[in-house]
C-alpha positions in Angstrom: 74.1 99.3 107.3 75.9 96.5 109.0 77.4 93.2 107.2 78.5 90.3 108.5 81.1 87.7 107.1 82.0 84.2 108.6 84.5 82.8 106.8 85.0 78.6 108.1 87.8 77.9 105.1 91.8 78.0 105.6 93.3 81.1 104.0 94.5 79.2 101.1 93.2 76.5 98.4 89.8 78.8 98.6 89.1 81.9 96.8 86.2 82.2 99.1 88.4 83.5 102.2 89.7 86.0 99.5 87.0 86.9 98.0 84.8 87.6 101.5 87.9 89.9 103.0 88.2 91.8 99.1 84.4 92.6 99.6 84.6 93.6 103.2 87.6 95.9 102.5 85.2 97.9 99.9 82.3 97.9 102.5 83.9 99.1 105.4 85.2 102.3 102.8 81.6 103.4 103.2 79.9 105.9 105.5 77.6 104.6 108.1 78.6 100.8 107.2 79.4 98.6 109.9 81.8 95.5 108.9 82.3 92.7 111.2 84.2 89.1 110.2 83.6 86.2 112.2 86.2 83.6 111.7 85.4 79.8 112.6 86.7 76.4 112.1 89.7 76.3 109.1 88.8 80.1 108.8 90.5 81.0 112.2 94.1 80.2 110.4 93.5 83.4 107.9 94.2 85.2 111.4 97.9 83.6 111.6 100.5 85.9 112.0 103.5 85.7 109.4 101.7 83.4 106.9 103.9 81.8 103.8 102.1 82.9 101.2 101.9 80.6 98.2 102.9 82.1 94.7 99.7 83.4 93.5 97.9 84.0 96.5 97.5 87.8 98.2 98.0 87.6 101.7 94.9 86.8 103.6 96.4 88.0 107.0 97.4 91.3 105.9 93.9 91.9 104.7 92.4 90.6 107.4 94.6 93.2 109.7 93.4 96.3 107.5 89.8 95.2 108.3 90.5 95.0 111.7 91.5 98.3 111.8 88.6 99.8 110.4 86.0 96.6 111.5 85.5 94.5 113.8 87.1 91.1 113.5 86.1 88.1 116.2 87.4 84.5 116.4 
């Protein structure tokens, strides 16, 4: 099975960012499940290395990097 996620909002002020990279971290668990995040637009800034991450928030960047390990990840 293969999924695909573009993501096109900043890494902060959004759940959606958040919410895309929490379900892509469960999917690429799976055996035989391909995971690939396409980042465009205000998305591209979840890919910024050493974010400040605003009280509240988990860090987008670090979950975007454990994806990447185990995913493919294209900007």
């Amino acid at each position: 099975m293969n999924y695909l996620f573009v993501i096109n909002d900043g890494p902060y002020g959004s759940e959606r960012p958040y919410n895309a990279l929490r379900m892509a971290l469960n999917l690429v668990k799976g055996e035989n499940i391909k995971v690939q995040v396409f980042l465009m637009g205000d998305g591209v800034q979840c890919a910024a290395a050493r974010q400040s991450t605003p009280e509240g928030y988990y860090n987008i960047e670090r979950m975007l990097k454990s994806i990447a390990r185990r995913g493919e990840v294209a900007t």
